[in-house]
Every structure is written in structure tokens, then in C-alpha cells.
C-alpha positions in Angstrom: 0.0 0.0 0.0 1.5 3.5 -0.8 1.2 5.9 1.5 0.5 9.7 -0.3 0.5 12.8 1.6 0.4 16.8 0.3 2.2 19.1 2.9 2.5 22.5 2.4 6.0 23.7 1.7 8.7 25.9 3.5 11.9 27.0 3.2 13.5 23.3 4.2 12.0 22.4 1.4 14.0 24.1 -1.2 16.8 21.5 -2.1 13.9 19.0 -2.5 11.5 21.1 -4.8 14.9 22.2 -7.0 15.8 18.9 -7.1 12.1 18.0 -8.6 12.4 20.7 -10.6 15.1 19.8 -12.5 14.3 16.0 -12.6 10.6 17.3 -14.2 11.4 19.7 -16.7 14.0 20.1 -19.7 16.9 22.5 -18.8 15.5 25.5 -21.0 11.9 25.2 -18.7 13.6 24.5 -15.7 13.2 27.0 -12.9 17.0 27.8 -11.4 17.7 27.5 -7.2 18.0 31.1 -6.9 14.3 31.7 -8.8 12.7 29.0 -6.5 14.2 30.2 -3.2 12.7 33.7 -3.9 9.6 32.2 -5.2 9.3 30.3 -1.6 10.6 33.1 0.8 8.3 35.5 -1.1 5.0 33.5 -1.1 5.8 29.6 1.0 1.6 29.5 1.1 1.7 29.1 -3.0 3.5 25.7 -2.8 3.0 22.2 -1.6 4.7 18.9 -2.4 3.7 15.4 -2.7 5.4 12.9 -0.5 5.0 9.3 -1.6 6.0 6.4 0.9 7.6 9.4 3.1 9.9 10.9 -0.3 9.1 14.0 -2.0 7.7 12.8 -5.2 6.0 15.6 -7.4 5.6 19.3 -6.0 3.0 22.4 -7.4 3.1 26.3 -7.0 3.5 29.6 -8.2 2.5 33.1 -7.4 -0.6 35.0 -7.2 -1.6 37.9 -9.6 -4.4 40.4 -10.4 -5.1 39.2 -13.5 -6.2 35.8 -15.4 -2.8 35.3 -16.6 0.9 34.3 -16.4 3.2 36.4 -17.6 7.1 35.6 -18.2 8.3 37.9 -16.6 6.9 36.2 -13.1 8.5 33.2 -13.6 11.7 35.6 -12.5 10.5 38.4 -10.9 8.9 37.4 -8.1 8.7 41.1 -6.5 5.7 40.8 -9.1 3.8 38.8 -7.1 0.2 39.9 -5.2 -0.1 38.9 -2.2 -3.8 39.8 -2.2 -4.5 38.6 -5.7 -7.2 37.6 -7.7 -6.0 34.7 -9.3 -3.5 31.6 -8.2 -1.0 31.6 -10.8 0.1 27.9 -11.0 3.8 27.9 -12.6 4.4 24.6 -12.4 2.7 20.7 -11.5 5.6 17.8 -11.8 5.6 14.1 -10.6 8.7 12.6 -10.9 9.0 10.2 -13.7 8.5 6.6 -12.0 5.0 7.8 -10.1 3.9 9.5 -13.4 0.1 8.2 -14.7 -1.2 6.8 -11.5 -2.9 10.4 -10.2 -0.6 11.6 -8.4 -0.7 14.6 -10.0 -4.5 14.9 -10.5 -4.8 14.8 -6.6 -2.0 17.7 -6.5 -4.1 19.9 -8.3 -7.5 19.1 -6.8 -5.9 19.4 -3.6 -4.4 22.8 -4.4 -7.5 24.3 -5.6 -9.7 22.6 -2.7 -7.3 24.3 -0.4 -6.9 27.6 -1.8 -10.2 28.4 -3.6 -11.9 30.4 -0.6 -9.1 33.2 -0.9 -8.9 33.4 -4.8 -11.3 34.0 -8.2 -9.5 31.2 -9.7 -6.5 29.8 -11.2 -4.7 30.0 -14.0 -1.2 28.0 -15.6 -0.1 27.6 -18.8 0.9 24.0 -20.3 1.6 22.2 -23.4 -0.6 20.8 -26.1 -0.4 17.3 -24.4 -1.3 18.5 -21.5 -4.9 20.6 -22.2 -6.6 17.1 -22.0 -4.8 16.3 -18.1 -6.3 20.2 -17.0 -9.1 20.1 -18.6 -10.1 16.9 -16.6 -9.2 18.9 -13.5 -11.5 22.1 -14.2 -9.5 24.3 -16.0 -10.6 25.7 -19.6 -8.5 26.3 -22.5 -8.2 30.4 -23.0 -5.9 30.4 -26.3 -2.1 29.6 -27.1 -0.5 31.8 -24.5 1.9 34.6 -25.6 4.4 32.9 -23.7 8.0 32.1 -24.4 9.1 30.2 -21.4 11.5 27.6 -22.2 11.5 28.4 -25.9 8.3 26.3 -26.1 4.6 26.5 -26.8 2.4 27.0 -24.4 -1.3 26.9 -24.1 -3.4 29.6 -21.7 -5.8 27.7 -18.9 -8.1 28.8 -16.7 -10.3 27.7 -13.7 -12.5 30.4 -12.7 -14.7 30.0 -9.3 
């Protein structure tokens, strides 16, 4: 029997969310140590990882914002951040590769919103084609293909409003 649990992150947990970071996403996308720790010490409350059988095993968070979107710039500014915002911006949602397709990552991101819905208008992240199916099975609705450069990539704008 596996044993999941969904703590919300601090500080102590910055080698463990780089570390999933980097393991997650290709090196362009990848967010760098220095952009998560301000991203934690500026807003811990946005973040949470997934521990499976006691071992941090996926993590999800990001930054709030006034508006329904996700600019670049936040993913390395994160002075840019609202506290009192409108909308939870969701930057990123990674499972490391061995736990990936058993809903691991589903239950990240109903837990996140179940959590933080009371104090927001709704959510919003950006993802790849692949993934519009995986969000849109989670609540969230395809906007348009996000003006977005992140990562040289394409990128797709989603939304869950309340």
C-alpha cells in the first residue's frame, strides 16, 4: 500500500522542490535555485509537495496575480507577485517520472485548488498541447495559445474560474 501525503512547503524544502524541478522539466523550462528560493521566501503558502511512501515525489506552485494570466516575466521576478491577488498563478505541477500516470498529479491539483479556492477568483497556468486534456479533466478551460515564451516552447493559456 502506498502511503501519499500533500504538505504544504517551507523553506527546508527548497533543495527538495529544486531537485524535482530539475528532474521534471527540460533544462531551458527548468526553474533555477536562486528563482525558487525567492519564489518560496516571497510567497511559501503558494506551494506544496507530494510525499510518496515518506519521499518527496512531485511538487505544485506559483504566485498570485491580479489578472487571469501568467506572464514571463513572473517566472523571474517574483517582486511581481500579489499577495492579495485575484488569481492563483500555478507555474508549475511535476511528478517525478517513476510515479507519473497513477494520479498523483491529478490529486495535486485538486488538492491545491480545494485548499486555496476560498481566498482566490481562480486559477490559472499555462501547459503544453499534451497536456490541455490532463487540465481540462481537473476544471480548468482552454483560453488560447499563451503569448508565452518560457523555455522556448509553446504554451497553451488555462483557466479555472470560481
Amino acid at each position: 500500500m502506498v502511503n501519499m501525503e500533500i504538505k504544504e512547503a517551507n523553506m527546508l524544502d527548497l533543495n527538495n522542490v529544486y531537485q524535482l524541478e530539475i528532474t521534471c522539466f527540460p533544462e531551458a523550462e527548468a526553474a533555477s535555485y536562486e528563482a525558487l528560493r525567492s519564489r518560496l521566501e516571497t510567497f511559501c503558502q503558494g506551494y506544496d509537495i507530494l510525499y510518496i511512501d515518506g519521499q518527496p515525489a512531485g511538487y505544485i506552485g506559483g504566485l498570485k496575480n491580479d489578472v487571469p494570466e501568467l506572464p514571463d516575466e513572473m517566472y523571474h521576478d517574483s517582486s511581481l507577485h500579489q499577495e492579495d491577488g485575484k488569481y492563483q498563478l500555478i507555474f508549475s505541477v511535476c511528478v517525478l517520472p517513476q510515479y507519473q500516470g497513477k494520479g498523483y498529479a491529478k490529486a495535486m491539483v485538486k488538492n491545491y485548488i480545494a485548499k486555496r479556492k476560498n481566498n482566490v477568483d481562480g486559477f490559472v497556468l499555462t501547459c503544453k498541447d499534451h497536456l490541455i486534456p490532463f487540465y481540462e479533466s481537473c476544471g480548468f478551460v482552454f483560453e488560447k495559445v499563451s503569448q508565452s515564451t518560457h523555455g522556448h516552447a509553446k504554451w497553451n493559456d488555462m483557466v479555472l474560474k470560481l
